[in-house]
C-alpha positions as a Markdown table, in Angstrom:
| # | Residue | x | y | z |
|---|---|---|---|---|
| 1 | Unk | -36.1 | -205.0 | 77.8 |
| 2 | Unk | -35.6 | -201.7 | 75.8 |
| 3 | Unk | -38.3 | -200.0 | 75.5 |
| 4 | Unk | -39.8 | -199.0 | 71.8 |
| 5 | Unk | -38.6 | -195.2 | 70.5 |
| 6 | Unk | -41.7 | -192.3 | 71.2 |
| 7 | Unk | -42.4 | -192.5 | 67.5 |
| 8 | Unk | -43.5 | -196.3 | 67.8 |
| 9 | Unk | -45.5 | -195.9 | 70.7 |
| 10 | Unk | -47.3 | -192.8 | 69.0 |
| 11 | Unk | -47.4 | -194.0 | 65.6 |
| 12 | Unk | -47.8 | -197.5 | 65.6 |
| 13 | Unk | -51.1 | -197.9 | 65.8 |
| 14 | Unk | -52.4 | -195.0 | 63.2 |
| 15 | Unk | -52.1 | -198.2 | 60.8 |
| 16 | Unk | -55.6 | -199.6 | 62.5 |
| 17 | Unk | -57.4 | -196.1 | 60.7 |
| 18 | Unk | -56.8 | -198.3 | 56.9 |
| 19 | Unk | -59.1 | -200.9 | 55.8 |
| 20 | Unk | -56.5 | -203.8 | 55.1 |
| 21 | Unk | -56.0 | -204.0 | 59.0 |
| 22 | Unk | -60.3 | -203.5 | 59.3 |
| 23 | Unk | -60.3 | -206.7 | 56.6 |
| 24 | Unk | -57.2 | -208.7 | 58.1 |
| 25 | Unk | -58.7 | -208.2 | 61.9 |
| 26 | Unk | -61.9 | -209.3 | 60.7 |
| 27 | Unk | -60.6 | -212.4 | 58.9 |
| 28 | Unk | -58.7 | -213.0 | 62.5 |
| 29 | Unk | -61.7 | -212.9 | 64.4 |
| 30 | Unk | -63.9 | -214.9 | 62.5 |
| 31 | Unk | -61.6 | -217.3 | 61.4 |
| 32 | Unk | -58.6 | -217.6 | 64.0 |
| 33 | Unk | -57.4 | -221.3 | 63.2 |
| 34 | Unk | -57.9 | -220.9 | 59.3 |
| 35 | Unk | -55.9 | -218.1 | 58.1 |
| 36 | Unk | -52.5 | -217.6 | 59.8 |
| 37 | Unk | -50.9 | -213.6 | 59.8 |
| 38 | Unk | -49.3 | -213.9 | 56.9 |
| 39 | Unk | -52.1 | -215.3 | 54.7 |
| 40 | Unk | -54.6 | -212.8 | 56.4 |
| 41 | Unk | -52.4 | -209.6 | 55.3 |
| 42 | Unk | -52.2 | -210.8 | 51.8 |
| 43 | Unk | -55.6 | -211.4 | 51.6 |
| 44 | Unk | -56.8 | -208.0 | 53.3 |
| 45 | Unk | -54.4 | -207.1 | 50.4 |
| 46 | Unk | -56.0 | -208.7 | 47.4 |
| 47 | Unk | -59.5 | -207.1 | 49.1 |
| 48 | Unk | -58.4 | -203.5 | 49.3 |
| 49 | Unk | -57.1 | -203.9 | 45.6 |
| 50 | Unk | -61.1 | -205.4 | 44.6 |
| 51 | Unk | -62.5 | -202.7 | 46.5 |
| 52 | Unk | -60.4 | -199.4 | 44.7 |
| 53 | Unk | -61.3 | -201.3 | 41.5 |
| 54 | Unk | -65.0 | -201.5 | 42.0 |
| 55 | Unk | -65.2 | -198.0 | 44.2 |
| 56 | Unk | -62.9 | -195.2 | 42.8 |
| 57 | Unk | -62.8 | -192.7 | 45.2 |
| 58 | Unk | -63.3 | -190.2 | 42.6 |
| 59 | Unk | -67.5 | -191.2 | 42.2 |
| 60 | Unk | -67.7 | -190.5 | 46.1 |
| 61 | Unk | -65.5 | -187.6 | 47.0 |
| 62 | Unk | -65.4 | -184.3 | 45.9 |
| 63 | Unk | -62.1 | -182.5 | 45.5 |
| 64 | Unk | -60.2 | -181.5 | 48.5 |
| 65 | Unk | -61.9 | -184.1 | 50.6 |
| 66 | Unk | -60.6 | -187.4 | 51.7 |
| 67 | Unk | -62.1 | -190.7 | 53.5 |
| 68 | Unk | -60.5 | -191.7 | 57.0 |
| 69 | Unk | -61.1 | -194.3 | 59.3 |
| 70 | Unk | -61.9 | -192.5 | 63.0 |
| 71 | Unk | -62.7 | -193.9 | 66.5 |
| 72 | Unk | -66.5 | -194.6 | 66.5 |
| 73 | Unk | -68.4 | -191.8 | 69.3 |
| 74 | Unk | -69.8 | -195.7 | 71.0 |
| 75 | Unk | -65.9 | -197.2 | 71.8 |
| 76 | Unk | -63.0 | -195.4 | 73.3 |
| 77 | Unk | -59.1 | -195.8 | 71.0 |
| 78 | Unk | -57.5 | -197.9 | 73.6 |
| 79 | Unk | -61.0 | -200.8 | 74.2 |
| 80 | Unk | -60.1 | -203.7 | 72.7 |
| 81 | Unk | -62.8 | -203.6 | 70.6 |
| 82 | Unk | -62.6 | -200.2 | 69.5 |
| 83 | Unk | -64.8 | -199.8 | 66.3 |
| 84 | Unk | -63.5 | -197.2 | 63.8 |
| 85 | Unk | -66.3 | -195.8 | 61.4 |
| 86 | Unk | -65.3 | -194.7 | 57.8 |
| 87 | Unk | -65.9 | -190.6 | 57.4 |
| 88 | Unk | -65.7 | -188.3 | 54.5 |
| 89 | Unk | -63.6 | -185.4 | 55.4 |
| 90 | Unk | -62.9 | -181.6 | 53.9 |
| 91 | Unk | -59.4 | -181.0 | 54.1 |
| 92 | Unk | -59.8 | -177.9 | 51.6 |
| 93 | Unk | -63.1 | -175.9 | 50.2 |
| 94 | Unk | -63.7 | -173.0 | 47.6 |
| 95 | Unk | -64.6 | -171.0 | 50.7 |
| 96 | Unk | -61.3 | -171.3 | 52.0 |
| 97 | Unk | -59.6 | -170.5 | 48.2 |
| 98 | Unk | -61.8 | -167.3 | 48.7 |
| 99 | Unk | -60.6 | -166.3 | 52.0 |
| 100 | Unk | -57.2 | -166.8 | 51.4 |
| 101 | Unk | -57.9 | -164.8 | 48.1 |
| 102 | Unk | -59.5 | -162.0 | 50.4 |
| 103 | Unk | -56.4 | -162.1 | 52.4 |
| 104 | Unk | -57.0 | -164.1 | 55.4 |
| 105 | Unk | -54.0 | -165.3 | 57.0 |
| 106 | Unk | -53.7 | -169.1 | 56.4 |
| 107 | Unk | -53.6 | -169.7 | 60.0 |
| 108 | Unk | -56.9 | -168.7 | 60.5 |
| 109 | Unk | -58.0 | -170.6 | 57.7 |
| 110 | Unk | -56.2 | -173.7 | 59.6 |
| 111 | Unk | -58.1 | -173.5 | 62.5 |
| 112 | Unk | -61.4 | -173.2 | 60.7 |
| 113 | Unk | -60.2 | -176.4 | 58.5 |
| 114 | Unk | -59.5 | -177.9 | 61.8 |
| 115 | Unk | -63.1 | -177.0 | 63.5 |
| 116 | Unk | -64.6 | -178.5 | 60.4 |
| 117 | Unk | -63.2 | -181.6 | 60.1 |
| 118 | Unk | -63.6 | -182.5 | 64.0 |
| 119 | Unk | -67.6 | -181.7 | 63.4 |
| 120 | Unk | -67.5 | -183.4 | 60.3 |
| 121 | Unk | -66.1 | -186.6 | 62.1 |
| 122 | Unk | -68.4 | -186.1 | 65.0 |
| 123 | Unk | -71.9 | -185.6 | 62.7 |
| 124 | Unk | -70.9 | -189.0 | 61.1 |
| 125 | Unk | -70.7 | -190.9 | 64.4 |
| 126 | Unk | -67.1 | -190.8 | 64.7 |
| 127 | Unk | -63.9 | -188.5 | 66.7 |
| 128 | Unk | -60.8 | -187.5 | 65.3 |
| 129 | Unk | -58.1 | -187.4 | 67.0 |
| 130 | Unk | -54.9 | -184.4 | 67.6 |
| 131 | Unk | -52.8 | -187.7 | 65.8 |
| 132 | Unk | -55.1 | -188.3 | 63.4 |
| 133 | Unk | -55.8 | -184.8 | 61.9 |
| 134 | Unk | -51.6 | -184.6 | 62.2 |
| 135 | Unk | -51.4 | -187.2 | 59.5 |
| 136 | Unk | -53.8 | -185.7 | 57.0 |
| 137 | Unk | -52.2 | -182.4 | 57.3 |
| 138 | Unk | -48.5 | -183.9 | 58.0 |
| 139 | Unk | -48.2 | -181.7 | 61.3 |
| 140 | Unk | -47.2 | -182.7 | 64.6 |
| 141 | Unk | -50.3 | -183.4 | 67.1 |
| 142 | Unk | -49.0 | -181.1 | 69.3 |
| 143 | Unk | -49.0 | -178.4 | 66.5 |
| 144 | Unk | -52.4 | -179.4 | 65.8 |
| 145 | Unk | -53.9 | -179.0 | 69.4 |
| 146 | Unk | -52.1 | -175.2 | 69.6 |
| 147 | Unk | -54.5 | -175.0 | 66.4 |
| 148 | Unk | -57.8 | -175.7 | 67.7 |
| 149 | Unk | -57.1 | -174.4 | 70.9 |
| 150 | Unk | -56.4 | -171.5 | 69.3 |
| 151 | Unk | -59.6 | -171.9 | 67.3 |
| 152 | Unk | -62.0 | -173.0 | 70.9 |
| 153 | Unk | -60.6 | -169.4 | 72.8 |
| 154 | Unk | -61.8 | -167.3 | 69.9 |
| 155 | Unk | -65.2 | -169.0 | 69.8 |
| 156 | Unk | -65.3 | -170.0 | 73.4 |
| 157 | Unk | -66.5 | -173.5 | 72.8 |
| 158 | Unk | -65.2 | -176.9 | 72.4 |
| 159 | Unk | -64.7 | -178.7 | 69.3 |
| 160 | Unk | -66.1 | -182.8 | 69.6 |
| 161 | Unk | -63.2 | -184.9 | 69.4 |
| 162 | Unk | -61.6 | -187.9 | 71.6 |
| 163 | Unk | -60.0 | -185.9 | 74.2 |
| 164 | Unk | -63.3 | -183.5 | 74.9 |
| 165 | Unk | -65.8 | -186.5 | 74.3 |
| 166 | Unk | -63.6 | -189.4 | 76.0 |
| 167 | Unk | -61.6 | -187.8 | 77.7 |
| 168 | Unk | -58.8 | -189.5 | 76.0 |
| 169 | Unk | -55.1 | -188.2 | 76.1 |
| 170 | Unk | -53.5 | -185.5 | 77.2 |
| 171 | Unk | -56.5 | -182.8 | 76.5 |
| 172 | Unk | -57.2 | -180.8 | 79.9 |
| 173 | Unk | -58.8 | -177.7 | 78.4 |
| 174 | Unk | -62.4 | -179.0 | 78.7 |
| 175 | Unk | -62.3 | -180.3 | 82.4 |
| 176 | Unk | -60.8 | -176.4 | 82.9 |
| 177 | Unk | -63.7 | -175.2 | 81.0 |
| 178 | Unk | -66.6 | -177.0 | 81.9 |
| 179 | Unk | -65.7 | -176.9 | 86.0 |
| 180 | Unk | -65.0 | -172.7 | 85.5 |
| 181 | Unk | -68.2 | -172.3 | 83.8 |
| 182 | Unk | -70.4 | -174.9 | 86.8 |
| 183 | Unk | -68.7 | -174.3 | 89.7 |
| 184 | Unk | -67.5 | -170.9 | 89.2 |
| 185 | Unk | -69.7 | -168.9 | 86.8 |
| 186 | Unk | -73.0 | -171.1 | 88.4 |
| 187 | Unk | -74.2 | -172.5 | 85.2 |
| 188 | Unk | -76.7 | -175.1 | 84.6 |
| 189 | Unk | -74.8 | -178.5 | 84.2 |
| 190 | Unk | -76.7 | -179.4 | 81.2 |
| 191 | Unk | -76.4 | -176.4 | 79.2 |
| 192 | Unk | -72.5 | -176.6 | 80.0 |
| 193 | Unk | -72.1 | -179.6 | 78.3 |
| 194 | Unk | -74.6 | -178.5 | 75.5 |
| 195 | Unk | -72.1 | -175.5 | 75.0 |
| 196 | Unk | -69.2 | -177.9 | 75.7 |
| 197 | Unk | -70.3 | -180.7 | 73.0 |
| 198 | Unk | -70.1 | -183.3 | 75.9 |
| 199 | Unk | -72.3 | -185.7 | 77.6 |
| 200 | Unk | -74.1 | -185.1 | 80.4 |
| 201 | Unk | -72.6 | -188.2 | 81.9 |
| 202 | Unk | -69.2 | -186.9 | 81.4 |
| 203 | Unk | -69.5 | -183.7 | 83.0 |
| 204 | Unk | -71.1 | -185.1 | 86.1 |
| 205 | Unk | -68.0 | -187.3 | 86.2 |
| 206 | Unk | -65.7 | -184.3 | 85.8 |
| 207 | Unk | -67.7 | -182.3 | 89.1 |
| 208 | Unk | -67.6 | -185.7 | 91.4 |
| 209 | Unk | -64.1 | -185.9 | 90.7 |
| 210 | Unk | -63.0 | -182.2 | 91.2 |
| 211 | Unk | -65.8 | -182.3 | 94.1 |
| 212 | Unk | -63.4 | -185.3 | 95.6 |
| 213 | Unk | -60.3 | -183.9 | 94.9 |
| 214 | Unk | -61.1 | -180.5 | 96.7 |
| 215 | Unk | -62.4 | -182.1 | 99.9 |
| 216 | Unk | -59.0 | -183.9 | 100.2 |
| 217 | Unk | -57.1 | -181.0 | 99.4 |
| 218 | Unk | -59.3 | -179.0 | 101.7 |
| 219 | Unk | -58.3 | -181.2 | 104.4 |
| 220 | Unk | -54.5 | -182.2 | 103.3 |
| 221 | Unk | -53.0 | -180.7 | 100.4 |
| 222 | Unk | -50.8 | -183.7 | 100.0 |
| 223 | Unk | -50.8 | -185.1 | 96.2 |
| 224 | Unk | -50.2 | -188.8 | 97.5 |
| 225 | Unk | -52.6 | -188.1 | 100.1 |
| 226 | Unk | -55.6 | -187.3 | 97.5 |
| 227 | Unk | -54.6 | -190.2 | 95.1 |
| 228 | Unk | -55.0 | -192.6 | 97.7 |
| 229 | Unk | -57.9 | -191.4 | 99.1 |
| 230 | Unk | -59.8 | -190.5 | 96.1 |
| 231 | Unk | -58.4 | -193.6 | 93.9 |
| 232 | Unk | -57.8 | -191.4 | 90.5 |
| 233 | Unk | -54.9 | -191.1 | 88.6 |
| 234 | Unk | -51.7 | -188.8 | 89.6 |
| 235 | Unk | -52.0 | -186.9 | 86.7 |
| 236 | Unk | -55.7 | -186.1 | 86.7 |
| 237 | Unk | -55.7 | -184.9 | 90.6 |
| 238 | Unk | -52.6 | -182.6 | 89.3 |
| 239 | Unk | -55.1 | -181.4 | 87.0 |
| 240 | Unk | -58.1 | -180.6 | 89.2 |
| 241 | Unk | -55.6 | -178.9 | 91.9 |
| 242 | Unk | -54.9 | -177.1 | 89.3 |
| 243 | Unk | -57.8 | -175.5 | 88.6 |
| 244 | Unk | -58.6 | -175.4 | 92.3 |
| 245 | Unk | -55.2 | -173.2 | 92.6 |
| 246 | Unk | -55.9 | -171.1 | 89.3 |
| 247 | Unk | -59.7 | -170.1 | 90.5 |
| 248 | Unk | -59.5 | -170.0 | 94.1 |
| 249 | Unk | -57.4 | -169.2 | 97.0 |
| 250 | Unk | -57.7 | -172.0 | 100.4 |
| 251 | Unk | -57.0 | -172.1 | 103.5 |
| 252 | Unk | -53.5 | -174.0 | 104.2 |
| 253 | Unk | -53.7 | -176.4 | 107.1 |
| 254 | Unk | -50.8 | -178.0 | 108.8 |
| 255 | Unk | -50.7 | -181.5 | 110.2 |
């Protein structure tokens, strides 16, 4: 079986963010033996057309602002019922005109445009994702996390968004931030995740895991060793040696 190209497996599920795939999913839910897939997508069609006549966007956005669909803050992307929430967002304000006028860099401006949308999202119940803020700006989602990383280190907080909140992707900077500021700096747990815009719930997660992980590696500093024992993922025990490695030195112990 040859496997789909990177850009399907990234891409090719940004179309569930438009409401003909909202309409056509509902009509397939609700009504699975009456509409077949065709029928369904020409109708979602015929809807979306109703709709832009009755609502233009015009009466409910103001210039330099634009409507997406994002993950709703209650489901995670990859559920099977993930619910996506409909959120007005502002790509481009006179306050940014100004400070470009003033002769702000655009970059900076960037990652301010980038902070405000991901609090935007996140005050209308919903996350953005690094993919999703890639679209509306045409940029690569890599090129967007460099951005608001960039953005968190000069304000030394985290912006709310499904990597931070769900702990969705690829997005280690929070687990590196909220564990440094617990276990190392001895903050309180709860106001770390106030500063860190995350639930409580998810940062005890993150300290039983790295808790876990540094027993094992205390013990045997063998990768396979820890996955087995601990029952999480490769890639996340990588990532919580990591820290361990970065923030401490331990004692090496031979079989």
């Amino acid at each position: 079986m040859i496997a789909p190209p990177q850009s399907q497996k990234h891409f090719g599920s940004a179309h569930k963010r438009f409401l003909q795939y909202s309409i056509a999913s509902f009509l397939d839910r609700e009504f699975p033996r009456t509409f077949g897939p065709v029928i369904r997508q020409k109708l979602a069609e015929k809807i979306v057309d109703l709709v832009n006549q009755q609502l233009p966007p015009k009466e409910h956005v103001r210039p330099g602002q634009c409507v997406w669909n994002a993950v709703s803050i209650t489901t995670r992307p990859d559920s099977p019922n993930c619910r996506l929430v409909p959120v007005i967002l502002t790509l481009v304000d006179s306050c940014d005109v100004e400070r470009l006028a003033r002769g702000i860099p655009m970059s900076v401006i960037t990652q301010q445009s980038v902070a405000r949308i991901c609090r935007e999202a996140f005050e209308q119940g919903a996350l953005l994702s690094m993919r999703d803020i890639g679209l509306l700006v045409w940029r690569s989602n890599s090129a967007i996390s460099v951005i608001r990383e960039k953005w968190e280190a000069a304000q030394q907080t985290a912006l709310p968004h499904v990597g931070t909140i769900q702990d969705f992707g690829t997005c280690i900077s929070h687990k590196t931030a909220i564990i440094r500021k617990v276990v190392y700096e001895g903050k309180d747990p709860r106001r770390v995740a106030d500063e860190t815009k995350h639930t409580q719930q998810a940062v005890d997660r993150y300290l039983k895991d790295f808790h876990r992980v540094r027993t094992c590696y205390e013990h045997m500093p063998d990768i396979e060793f820890i996955v087995r024992t601990t029952g999480l993922s490769k890639n996340l025990v990588n990532q919580y040696v990591g820290i361990i490695n970065k923030n401490e030195k331990l004692p090496t112990k031979t079989a």
